[in-house]
N, C-alpha and C positions, 0 to 999 in steps of 0.2 A: 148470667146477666152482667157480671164484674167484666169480662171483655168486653160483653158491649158496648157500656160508659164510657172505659178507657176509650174504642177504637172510634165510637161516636165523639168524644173530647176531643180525638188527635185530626181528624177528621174536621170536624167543625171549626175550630180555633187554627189549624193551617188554611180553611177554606176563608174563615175573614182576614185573618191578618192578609192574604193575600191579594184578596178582592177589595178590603180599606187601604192597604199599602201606607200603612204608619210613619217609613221612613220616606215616602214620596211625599208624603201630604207636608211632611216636618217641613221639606226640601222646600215645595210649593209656599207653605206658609211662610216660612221665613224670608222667601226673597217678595211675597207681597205685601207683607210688614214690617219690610228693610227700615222704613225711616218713622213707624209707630213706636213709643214708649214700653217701656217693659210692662206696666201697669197695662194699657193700652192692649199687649198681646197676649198676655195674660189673661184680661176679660175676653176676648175672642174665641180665645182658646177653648175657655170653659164655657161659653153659649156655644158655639157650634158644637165643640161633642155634647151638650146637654139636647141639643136639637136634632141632631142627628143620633142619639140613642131614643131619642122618642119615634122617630121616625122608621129607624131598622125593627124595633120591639113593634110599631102597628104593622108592618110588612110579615113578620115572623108569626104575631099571635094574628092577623086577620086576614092576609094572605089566603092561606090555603082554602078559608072557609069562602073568602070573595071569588075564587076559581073554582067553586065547587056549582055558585049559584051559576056563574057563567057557564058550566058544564064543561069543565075543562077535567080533563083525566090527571091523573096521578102519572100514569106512564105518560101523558104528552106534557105534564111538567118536568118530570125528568129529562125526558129526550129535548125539550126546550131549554132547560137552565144548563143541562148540558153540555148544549151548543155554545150560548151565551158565556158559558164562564170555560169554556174552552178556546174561545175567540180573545177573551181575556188574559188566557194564560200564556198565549203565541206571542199577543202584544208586550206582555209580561219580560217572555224570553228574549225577545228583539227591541227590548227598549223604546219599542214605538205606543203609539196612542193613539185613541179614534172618540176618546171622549167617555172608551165603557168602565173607566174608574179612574181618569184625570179632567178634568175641562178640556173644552176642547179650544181651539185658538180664539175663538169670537168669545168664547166664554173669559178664558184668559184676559182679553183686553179689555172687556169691561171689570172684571172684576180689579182693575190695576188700577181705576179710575174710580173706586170706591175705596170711601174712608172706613167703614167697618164688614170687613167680609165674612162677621162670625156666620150669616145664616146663607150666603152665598158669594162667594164659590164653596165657603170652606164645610159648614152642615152638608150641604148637597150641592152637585155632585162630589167633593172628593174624600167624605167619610161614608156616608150615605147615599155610593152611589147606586146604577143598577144593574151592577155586578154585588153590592153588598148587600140589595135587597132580594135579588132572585137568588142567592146562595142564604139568602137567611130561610124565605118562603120555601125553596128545594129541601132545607136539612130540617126543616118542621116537617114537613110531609114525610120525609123516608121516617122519620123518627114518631109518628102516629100512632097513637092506640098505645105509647108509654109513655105514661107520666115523666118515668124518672130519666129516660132519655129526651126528649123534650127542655125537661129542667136543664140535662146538661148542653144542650146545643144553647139554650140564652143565658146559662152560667159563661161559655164560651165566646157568645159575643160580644159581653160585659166585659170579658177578661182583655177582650180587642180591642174596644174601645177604651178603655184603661189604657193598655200599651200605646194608645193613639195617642191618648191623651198627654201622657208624661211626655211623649215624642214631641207633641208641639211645643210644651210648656220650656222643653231643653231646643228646641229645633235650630237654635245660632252652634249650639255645640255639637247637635248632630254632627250638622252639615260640614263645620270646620272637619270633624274627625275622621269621617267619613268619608266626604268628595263626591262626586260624580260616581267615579266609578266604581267605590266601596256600595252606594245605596244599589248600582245596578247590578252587582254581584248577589246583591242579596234578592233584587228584585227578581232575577234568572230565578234560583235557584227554587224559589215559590214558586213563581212560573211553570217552574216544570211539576213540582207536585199536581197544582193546582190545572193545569190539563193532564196528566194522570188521574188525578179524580173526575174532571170531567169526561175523560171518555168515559169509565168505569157507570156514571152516570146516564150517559147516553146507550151502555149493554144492556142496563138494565131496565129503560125506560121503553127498549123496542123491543127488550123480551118481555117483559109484563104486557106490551101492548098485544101480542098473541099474531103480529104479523111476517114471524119465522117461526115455523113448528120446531119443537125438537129435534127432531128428524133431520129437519129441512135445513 
């Protein structure tokens, strides 16, 4: 059971930090709080990740059971979040965006034209987005029927959101220290774990499905 904590923790806590993207969001935040008060971003800070941990925590604990009523399978969420956060993690490695854990351009410019973006853009989408909630709703289901791995997938997305959070509350000195191309170093590098797990997600979502025999 002790491996499976660990490999569920390493697991779960690479798959948000990767799908919230802490040092994108820092990047994002701070140039669309370029000219708000330190007070000012400060408060931001802390409502949006307070609103976007309420929001990952209903995805995580009520997720699985609202696709249950829907008659959605276990193996077609797999093989779907799969996809999803494998689409994610290409965007991840090529530095590009399509919206499934940054805003997207239209989103972007309205939210440049708002004075307070704790509960949008910044809560949702780019801490909570839906890459961060179908990898929360996917690592509840694989981790079913155990309490204590369960605990550990929402011990680990606390621990994300945490990480998220210091990132905003520092985001001027990220960014200085960092740059461009230090965040997207790190952003690759996720990237590729994090479509490593998703295929792995996607073997196991159409072998539970029973649509390749062993055999076959």
């Amino acid at each position: 059971m002790s491996n499976d904590i660990v490999e569920t923790a390493v697991v779960a806590f690479t798959a948000f930090f990767a799908t919230i993207g802490p040092i994108d969001v820092a990047a994002i935040f701070a140039a669309l709080t370029s000219t708000a008060t330190r007070a000012a971003r400060r408060r931001m800070a802390l409502r949006g990740t307070f609103v976007a941990t309420v929001i990952l925590l209903t995805a995580a604990l009520v997720g699985e059971p609202l696709l249950d009523m829907l008659g959605v399978s276990l193996a077609a969420l797999r093989t779907a979040g799969g996809v999803l956060l494998l689409l994610i993690g290409i965007e991840m490695v090529f530095a590009r965006s399509s919206g499934g854990h940054t805003p997207t351009a239209e989103e972007a410019r309205e939210a440049a034209a708002k004075q307070d973006i704790s509960v949008f853009p910044l809560a949702t989408p780019l801490i909570a987005g839906p890459g961060a909630m179908g990898a929360a709703i996917l690592l509840m289901s694989n981790a079913a029927g155990s309490v204590a791995l369960q605990t550990v997938v929402i011990a680990a997305l606390l621990a994300s959101l945490v990480v998220t959070l210091v990132s905003l509350l520092l985001a001027a000195e990220i960014v200085r220290f960092l740059g461009v191309t230090g965040a997207h170093v790190i952003g690759r590098v996720f990237g590729i774990l994090l479509a490593a797990m998703a295929v792995q997600f996607i073997f196991d979502g159409i072998a539970q499905s029973g649509l390749i025999s062993p055999g076959g």
